[in-house]
N, C-alpha and C positions, 0 to 999 in steps of 0.2 A: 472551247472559248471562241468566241466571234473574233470578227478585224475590229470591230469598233474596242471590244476590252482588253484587246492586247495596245491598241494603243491611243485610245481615249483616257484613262485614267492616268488623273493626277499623281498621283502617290508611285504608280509604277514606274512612271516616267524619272520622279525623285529618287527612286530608289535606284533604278538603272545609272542614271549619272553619278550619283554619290558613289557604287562601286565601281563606277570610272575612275573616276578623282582617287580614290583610293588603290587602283590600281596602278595611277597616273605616278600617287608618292611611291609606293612600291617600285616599280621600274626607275624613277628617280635614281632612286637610293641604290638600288644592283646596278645601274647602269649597264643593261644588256647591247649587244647587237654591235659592239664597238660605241658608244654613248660615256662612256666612264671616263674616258678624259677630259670631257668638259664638267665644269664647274658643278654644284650639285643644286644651285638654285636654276641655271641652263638646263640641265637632266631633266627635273623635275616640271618644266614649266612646259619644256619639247614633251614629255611623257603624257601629262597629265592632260592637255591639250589635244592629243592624238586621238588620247580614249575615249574624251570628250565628244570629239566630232564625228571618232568612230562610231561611238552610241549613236549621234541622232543621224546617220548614214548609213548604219546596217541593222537596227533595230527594225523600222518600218519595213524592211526588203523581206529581213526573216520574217517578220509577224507576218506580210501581205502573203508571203511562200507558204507559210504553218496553215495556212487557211484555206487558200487558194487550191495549194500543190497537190493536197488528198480529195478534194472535191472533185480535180478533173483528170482524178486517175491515179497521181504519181505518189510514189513512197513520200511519206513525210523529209525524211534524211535527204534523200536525193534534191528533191523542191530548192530544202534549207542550206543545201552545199552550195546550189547553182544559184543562190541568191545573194549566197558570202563571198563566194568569187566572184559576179559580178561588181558588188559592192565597195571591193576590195581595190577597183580600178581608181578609183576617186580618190579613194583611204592610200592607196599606197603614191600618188600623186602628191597630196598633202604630208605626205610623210616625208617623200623625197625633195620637196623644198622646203622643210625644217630642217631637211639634214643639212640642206648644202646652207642654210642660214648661219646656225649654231656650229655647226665641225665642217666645214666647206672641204677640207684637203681630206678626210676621211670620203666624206661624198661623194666628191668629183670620182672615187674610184670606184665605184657601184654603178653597176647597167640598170635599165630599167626593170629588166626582169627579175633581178635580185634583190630590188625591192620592192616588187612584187611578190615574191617570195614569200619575204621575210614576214608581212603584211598579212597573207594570207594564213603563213603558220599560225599568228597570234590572233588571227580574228577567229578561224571556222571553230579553235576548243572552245574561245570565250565565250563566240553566238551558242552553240552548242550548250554549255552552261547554263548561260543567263534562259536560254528559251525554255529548254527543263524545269529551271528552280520557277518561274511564272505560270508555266503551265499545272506542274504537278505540285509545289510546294505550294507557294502561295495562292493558285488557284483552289487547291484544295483545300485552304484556310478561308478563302472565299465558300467554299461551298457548307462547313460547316456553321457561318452565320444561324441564329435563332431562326427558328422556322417561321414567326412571325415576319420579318425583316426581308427571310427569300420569298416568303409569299405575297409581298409586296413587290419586289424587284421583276417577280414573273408571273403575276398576273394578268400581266396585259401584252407577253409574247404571243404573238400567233402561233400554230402549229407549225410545222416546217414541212413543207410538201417535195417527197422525192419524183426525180423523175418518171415522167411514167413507161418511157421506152426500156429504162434498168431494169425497172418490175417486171415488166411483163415477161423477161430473158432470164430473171432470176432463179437459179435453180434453191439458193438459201440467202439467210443475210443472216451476219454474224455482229454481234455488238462489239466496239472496241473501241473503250472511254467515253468519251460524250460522241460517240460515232458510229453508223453504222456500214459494215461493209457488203456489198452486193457482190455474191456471188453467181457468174455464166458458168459458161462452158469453159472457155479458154482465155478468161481476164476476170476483174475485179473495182470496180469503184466504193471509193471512199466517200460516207456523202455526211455532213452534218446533220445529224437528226438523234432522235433516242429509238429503240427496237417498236415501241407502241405509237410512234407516226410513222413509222415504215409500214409496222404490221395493219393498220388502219386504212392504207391505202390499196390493200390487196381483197381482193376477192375470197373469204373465210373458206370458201370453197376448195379452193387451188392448195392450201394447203394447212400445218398447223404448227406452234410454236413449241418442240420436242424440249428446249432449255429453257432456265434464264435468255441464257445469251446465242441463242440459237432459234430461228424459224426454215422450215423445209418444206419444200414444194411437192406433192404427192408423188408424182411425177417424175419427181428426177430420184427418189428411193431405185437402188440397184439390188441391195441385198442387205441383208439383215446379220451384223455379227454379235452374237451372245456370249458373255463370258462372265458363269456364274452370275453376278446380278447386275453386272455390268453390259450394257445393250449401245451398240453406236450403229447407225444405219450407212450405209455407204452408198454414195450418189455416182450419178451420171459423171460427173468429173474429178473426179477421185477422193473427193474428202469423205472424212469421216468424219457424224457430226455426233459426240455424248446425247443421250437422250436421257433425262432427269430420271431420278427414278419414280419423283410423282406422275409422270405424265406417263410409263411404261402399260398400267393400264387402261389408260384412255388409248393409248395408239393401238393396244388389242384390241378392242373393242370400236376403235374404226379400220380395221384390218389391215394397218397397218404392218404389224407385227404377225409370222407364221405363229400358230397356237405349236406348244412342247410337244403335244402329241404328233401333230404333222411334219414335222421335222425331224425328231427321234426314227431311225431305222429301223429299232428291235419294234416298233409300232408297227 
């Protein structure tokens, strides 16, 4: 998913706050966190309020991190933690003068940091949540639209052009969701694209596409492990990459692969 569809769309936006709101009456009604002794229309209105602002304060940080944070390198989770912690600082701000609003003698006795805390505890599972159920649930509801209706939506995307200093270092690139990963020697970027704009920008020569979700570089092949009909090539950097079993005889046949006879001892 792009920055602009995690949070240009109407609907998403509706549907994130409506599970605020309703998270908002839920914590209401428990009255967590020391909250339960005020009234339950105060509970509710401190709760439901928080969630509220929390949405439109940590929603934007996560999406911008989901996007951003694999592009220039960094683990998805890692991005998405350091963007609900920061977020968290505002969120737990607005928290702590709700509190000293509605229960003041409870408040006054909380440091900053423990409500910061507190803040934190309840934002990083929820971000966490809501950013899965978008990306994979209803994302994936997005993608099985009628094919007529996606071929509309993306016929007038350009291709997505990867960098070209990643390629040239690439010893494979591995697909993984709408993304592809480039692997060196000793790191890896995340870059938004599909395996066939990656593999489009490579020289056919350099090397060939052994999977689905697998391309490798002639080059960086170390050694060849065969077991029964199962074939993974092992690279320059240690991985080992599945090689399809359609494509077992074309890599023979570009010499990829030792022939059984030259490899067999009793030969």
């Amino acid at each position: 998913m792009t920055l602009s569809d995690l949070l240009g769309r109407p609907e998403r936006w509706a549907r994130l706050l409506w599970w605020a709101l309703c998270l908002g009456l839920l914590f209401g009604i428990i009255g967590p966190f020391g909250s339960y002794p005020a009234n339950l229309f105060t509970r509710t209105a401190y709760w439901a309020g928080l969630f509220v602002a929390g949405t439109l304060l940590l929603w934007p940080a996560v999406a911008t991190a989901a996007v951003i944070g694999p592009a220039k390198g960094f683990p998805l989770s890692f991005a998405c933690t350091i963007a609900v912690l920061a977020g968290a600082i505002p969120l737990a701000m607005l928290a702590a003068g709700g509190g000293h609003l509605f229960w003041p003698v409870r408040a006054s006795g909380m440091r900053a940091l423990e409500w910061y805390g507190q803040t934190a505890l309840i934002a990083l599972p929820l971000s966490a949540g809501a950013l899965w159920l978008e990306r994979h649930h209803y994302g994936a509801a997005r993608v099985r639209e009628p094919a007529s209706v996606a071929a509309q939506t993306t016929a007038y995307e350009p291709p997505r052009r990867l960098p070209d200093h990643l390629l040239e270092n690439a010893l494979c690139l591995q697909m993984e969701d709408h993304h592809v990963r480039i692997h060196a020697h000793h790191r890896s970027w995340l870059q938004l694209a599909t395996m066939r704009e990656a593999i489009d920008q490579i020289d056919p020569a350099r090397g060939l596409q052994v999977h689905r979700s697998w391309w490798v570089a002639r080059t960086a092949v170390r050694d060849v492990v065969e077991d029964g009909r199962t074939v993974r090539l092992r690279l320059a950097n240690g991985i080992e990459v599945p090689v399809a079993r359609s494509r077992i005889a074309t890599l023979r046949s570009e010499g990829w692969l030792q022939p059984a006879s030259e490899s067999d001892p009793a030969s």
